[in-house]
C-alpha positions as a Markdown table, in Angstrom:
| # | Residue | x | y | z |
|---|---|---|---|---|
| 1 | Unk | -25.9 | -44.0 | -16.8 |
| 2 | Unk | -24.3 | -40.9 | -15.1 |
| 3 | Unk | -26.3 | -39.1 | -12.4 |
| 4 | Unk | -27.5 | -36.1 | -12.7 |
| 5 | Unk | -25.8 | -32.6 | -11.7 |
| 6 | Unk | -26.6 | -31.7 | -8.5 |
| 7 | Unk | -29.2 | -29.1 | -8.6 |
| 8 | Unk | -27.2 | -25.7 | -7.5 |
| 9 | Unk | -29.7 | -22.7 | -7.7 |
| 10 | Unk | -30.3 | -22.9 | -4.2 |
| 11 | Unk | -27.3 | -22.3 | -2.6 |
| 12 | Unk | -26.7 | -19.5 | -0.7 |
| 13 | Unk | -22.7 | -18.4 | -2.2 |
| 14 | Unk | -24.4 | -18.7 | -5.9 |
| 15 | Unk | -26.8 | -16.6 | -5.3 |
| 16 | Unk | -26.1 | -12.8 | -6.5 |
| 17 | Unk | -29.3 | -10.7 | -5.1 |
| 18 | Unk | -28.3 | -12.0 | -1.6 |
| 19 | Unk | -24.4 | -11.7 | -1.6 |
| 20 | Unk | -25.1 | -8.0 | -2.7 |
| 21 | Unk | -27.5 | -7.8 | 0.0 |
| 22 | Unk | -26.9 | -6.0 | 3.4 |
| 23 | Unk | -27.1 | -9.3 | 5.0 |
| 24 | Unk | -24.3 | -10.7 | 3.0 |
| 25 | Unk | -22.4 | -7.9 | 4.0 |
| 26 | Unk | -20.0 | -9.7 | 6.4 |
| 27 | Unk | -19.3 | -12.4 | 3.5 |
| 28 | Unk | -17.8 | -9.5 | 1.5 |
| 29 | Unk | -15.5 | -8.3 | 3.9 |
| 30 | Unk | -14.2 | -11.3 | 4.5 |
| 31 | Unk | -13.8 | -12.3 | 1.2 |
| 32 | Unk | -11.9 | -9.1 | 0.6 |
| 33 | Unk | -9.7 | -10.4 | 3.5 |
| 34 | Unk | -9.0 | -13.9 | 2.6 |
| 35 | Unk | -9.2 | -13.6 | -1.7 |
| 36 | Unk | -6.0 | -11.0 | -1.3 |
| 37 | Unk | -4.2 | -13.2 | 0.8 |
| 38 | Unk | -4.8 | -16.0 | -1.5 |
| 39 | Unk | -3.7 | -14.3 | -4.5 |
| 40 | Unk | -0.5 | -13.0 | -3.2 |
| 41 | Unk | 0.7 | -16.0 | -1.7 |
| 42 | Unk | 0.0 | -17.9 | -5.1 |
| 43 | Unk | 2.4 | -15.2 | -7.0 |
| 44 | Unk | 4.8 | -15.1 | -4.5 |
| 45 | Unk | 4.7 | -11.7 | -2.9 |
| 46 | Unk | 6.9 | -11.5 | 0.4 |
| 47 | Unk | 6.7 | -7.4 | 1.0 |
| 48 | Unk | 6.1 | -3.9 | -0.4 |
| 49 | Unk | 7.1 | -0.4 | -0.7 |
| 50 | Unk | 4.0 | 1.5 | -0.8 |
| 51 | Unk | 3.6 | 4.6 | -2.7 |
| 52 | Unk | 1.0 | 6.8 | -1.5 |
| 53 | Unk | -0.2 | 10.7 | -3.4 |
| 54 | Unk | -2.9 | 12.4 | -5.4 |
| 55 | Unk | -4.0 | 10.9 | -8.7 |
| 56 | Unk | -4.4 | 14.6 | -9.6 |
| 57 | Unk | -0.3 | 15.0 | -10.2 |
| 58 | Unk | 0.2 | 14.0 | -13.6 |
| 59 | Unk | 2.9 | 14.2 | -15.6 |
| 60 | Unk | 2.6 | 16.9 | -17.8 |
| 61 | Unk | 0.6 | 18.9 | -14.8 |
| 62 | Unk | 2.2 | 21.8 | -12.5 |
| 63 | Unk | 3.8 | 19.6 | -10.6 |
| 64 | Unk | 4.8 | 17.1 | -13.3 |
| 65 | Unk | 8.2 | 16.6 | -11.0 |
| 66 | Unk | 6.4 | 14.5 | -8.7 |
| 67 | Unk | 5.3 | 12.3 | -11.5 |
| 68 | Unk | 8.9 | 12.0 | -12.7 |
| 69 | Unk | 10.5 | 11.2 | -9.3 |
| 70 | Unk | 8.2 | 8.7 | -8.1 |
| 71 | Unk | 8.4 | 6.8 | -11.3 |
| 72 | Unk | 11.8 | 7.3 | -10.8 |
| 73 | Unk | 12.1 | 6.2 | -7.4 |
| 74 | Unk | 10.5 | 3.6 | -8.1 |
| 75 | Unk | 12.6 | 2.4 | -10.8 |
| 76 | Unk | 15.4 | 2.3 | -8.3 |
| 77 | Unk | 13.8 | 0.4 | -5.6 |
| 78 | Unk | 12.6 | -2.4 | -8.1 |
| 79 | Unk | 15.7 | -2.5 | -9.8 |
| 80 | Unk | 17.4 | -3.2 | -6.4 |
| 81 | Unk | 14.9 | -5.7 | -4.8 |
| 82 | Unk | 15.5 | -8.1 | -8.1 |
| 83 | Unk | 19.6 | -7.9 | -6.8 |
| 84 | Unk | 18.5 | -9.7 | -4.0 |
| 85 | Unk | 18.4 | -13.7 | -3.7 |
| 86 | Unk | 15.1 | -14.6 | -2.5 |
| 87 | Unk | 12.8 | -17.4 | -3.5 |
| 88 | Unk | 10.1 | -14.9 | -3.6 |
| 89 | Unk | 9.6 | -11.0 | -4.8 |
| 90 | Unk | 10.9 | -8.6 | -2.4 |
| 91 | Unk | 10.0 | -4.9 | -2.2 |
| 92 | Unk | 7.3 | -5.0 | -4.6 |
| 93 | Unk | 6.4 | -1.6 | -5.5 |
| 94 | Unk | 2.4 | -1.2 | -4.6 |
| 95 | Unk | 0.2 | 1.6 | -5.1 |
| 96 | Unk | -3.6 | 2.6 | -5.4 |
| 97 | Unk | -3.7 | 1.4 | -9.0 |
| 98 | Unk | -5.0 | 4.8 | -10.0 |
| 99 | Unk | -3.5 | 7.9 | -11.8 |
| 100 | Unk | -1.3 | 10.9 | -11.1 |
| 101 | Unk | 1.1 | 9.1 | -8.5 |
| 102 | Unk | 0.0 | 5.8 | -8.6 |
| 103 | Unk | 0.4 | 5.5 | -12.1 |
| 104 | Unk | 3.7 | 7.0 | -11.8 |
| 105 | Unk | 5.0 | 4.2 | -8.9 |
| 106 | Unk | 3.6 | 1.2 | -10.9 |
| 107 | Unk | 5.2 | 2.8 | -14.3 |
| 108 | Unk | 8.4 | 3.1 | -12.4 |
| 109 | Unk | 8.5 | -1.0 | -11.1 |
| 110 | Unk | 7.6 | -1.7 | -14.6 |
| 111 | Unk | 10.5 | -0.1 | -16.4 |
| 112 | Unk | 12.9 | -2.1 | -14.3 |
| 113 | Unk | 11.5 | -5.2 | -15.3 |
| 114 | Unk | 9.8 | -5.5 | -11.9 |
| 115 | Unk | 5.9 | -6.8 | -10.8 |
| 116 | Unk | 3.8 | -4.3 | -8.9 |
| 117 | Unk | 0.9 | -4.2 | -6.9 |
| 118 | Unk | -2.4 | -2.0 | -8.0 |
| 119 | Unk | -4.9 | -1.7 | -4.7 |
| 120 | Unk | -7.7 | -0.4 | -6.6 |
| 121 | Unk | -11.1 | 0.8 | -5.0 |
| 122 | Unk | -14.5 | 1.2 | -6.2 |
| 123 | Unk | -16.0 | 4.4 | -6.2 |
| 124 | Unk | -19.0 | 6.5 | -7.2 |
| 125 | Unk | -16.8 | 8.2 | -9.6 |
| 126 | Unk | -15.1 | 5.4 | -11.1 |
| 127 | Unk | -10.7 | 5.0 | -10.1 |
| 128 | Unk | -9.7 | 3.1 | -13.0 |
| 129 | Unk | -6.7 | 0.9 | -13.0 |
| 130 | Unk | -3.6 | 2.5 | -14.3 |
| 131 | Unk | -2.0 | 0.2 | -17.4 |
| 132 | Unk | 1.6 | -0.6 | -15.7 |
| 133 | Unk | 0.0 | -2.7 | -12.8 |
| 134 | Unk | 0.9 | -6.4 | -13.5 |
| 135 | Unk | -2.9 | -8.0 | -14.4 |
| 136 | Unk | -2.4 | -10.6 | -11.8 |
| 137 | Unk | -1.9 | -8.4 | -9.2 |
| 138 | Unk | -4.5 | -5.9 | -9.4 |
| 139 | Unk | -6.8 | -5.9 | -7.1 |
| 140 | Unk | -10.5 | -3.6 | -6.7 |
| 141 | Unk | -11.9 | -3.0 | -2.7 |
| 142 | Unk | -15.1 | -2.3 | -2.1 |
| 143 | Unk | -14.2 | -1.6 | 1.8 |
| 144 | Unk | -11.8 | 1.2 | 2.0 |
| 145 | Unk | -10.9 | -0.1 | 5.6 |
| 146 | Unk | -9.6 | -3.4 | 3.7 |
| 147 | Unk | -7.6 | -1.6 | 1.0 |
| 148 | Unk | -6.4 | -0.1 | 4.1 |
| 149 | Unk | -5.0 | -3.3 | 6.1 |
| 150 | Unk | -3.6 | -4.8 | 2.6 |
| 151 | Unk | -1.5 | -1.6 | 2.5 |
| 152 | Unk | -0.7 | -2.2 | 5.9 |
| 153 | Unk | 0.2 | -5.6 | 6.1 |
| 154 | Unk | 2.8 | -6.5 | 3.7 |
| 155 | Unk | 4.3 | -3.0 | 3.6 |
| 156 | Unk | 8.5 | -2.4 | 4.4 |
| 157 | Unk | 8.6 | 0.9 | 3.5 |
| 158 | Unk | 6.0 | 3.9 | 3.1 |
| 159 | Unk | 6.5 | 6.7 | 0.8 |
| 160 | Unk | 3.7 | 9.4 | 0.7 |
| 161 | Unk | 4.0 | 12.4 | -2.0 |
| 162 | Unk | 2.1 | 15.1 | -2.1 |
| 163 | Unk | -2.1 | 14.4 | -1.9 |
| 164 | Unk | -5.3 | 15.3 | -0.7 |
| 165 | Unk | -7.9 | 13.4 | 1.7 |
| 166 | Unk | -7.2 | 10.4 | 0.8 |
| 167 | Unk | -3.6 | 10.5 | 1.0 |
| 168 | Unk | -3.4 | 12.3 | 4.5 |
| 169 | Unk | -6.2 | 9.6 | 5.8 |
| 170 | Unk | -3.6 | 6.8 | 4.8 |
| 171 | Unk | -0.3 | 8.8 | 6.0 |
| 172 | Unk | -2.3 | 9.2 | 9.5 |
| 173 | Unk | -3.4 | 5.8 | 10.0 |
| 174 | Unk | 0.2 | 4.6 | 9.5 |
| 175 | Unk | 1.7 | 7.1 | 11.7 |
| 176 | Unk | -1.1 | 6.2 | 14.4 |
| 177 | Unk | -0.5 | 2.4 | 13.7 |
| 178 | Unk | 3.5 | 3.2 | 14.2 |
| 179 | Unk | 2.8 | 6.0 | 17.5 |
| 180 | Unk | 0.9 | 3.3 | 18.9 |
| 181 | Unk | 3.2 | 0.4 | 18.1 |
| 182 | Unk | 0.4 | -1.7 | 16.7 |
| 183 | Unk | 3.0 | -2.6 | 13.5 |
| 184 | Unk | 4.9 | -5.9 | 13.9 |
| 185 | Unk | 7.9 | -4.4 | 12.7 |
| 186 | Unk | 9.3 | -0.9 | 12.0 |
| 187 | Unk | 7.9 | 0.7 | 8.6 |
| 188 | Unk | 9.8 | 3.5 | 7.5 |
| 189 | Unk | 7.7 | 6.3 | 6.4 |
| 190 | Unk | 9.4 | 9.0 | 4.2 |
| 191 | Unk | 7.4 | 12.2 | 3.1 |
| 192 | Unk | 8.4 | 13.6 | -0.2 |
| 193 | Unk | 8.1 | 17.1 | -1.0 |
| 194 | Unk | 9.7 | 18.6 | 2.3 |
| 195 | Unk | 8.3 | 21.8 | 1.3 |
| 196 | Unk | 4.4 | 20.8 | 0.4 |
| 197 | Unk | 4.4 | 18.6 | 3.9 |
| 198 | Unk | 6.0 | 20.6 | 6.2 |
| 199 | Unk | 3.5 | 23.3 | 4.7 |
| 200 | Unk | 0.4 | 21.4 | 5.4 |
| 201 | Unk | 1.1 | 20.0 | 8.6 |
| 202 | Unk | 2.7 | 22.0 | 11.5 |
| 203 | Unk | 4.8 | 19.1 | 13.2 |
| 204 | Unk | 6.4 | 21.2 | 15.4 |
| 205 | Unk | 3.4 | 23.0 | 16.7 |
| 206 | Unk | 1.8 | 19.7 | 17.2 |
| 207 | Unk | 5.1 | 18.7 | 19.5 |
| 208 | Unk | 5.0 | 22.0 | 21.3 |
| 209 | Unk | 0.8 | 21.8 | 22.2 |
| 210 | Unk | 1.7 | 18.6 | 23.4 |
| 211 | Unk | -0.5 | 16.4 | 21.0 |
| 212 | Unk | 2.6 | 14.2 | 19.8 |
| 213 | Unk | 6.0 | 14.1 | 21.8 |
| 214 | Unk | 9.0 | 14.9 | 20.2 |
| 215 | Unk | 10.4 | 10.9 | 19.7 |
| 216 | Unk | 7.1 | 10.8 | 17.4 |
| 217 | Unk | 9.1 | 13.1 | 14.9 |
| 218 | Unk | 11.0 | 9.9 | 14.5 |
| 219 | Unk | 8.2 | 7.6 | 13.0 |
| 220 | Unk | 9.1 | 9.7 | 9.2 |
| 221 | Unk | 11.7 | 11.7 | 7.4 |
| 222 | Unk | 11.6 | 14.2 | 4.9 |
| 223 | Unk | 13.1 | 13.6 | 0.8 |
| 224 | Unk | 12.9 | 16.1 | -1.8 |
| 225 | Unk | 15.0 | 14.1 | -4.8 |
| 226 | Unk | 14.8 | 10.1 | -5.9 |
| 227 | Unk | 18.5 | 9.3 | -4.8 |
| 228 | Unk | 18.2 | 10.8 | -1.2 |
| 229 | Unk | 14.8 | 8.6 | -0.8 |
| 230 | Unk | 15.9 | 5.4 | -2.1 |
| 231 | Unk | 19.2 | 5.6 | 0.3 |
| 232 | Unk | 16.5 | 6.8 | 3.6 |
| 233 | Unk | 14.6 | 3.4 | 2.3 |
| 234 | Unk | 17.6 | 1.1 | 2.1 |
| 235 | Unk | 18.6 | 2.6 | 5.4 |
| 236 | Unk | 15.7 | 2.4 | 7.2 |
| 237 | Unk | 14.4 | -1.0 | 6.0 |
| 238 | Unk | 14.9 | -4.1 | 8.7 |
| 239 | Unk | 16.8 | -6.3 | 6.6 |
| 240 | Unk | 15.9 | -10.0 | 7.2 |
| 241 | Unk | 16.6 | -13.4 | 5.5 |
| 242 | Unk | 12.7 | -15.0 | 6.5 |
| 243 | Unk | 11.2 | -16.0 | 3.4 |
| 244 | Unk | 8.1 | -16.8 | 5.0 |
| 245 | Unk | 5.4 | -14.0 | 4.7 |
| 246 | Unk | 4.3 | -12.7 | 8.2 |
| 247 | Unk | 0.9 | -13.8 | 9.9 |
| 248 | Unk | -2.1 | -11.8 | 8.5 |
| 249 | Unk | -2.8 | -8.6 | 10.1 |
| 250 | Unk | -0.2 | -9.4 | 12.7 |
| 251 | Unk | 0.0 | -6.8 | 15.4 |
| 252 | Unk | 1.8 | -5.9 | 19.2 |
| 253 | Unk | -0.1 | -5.8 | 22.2 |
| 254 | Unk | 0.3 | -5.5 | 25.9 |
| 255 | Unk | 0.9 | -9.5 | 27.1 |
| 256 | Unk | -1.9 | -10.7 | 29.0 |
| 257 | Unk | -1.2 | -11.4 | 33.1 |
């Protein structure tokens, strides 16, 4: 005769009231850590180009261009990363996982045959997933500070189109992360839309008040069309032959004495 099933009501990690509870909160965050590492390393996901702007630029909106050249952009970086010989998927295209430019980057990866990466969060107002990101890699945050270190870690290339908040809070925690040389490696950030960016924020005047120095205008570039981007990208990315994909959250700091 078979014993019976372990009786499994009382543990802890079964229990829903207290994993939503704020004591559980720590097991969240860390499960938001380790369940995306996980996943990617099962689907073989070496690095990214991230794609970064509003989810209010649609495409048959104003600014409908955006829409068409980061799909289109996208095409052509997915379309060249599956060129490359590689045991694993290089340059995977990831985005929010939301509308306006989001959809637009994960549309793009998928008309060139390509996977892509939806970094979806959870909200008051409900984000809901765009349809081109590949089910398997779609991922929702509670945490915005861990949607922030997944974009973080993988990512080879940054590009940010026009946005809002949200989109400025991620271009500035990249460009602090790069200032500050807390990257492992150099990550290319290109700003798209020379017009809109230099616009919204005065560079120059931030170089001549002395709040950035003038090597900081280095850390991004400006594109205005798909082709000029893609070649920045190509450019700009540290080309390596290390299939491995690099330690978790990996960052520079000063060598202890």
């Amino acid at each position: 005769m078979k014993n019976a099933a372990p009786e499994e009501s009382g543990l802890a990690y079964l229990d829903p009231e207290f994993l939503a509870s704020d004591d559980a909160r720590p097991l969240r965050i860390i499960a938001e850590y380790l369940n995306p590492l996980r996943r990617l390393r099962l689907q073989r996901i070496r690095d990214t180009i991230v794609f970064f702007g509003s989810a209010r630029l649609t495409e048959k909106g104003p600014l409908g261009r955006f829409y068409a050249d980061a799909r289109e952009l996208a095409r052509l970086i997915t379309a060249w990363s599956r060129t490359l010989p590689s045991n694993a998927h290089r340059f995977v295209i990831c985005s929010g996982g939301g509308g306006g430019i989001m959809e637009a980057a994960n549309r793009g990866a998928r008309d060139a045959g390509g996977r892509t990466i939806g970094l979806n969060i959870s909200l008051p107002h409900e984000q809901e997933a765009n349809a081109f990101v590949t089910p398997e890699l779609l991922f929702k945050f509670r945490y915005f500070f861990m949607r922030k270190l997944w974009f973080a870690h993988l990512a080879r290339a940054m590009v940010v189109f026009p946005g809002g908040f949200g989109t400025l809070d991620e271009l500035m925690e990249v460009l602090t992360l790069a200032q500050t040389r807390k990257l492992a490696r150099r990550v290319p950030v290109i700003l798209y839309g020379s017009d809109y960016w230099r616009e919204i924020i005065n560079f120059d005047a931030l170089v001549r008040h002395g709040m950035i120095s003038g090597e900081d205008l280095k850390l991004f570039a400006f594109a205005d069309d798909p082709n000029s981007a893609f070649k920045l990208l190509q450019t700009g990315i540290e080309m390596d032959a290390e299939e491995k994909i690099p330690a978790f959250a990996a960052s520079r700091c000063r060598e202890s004495p």
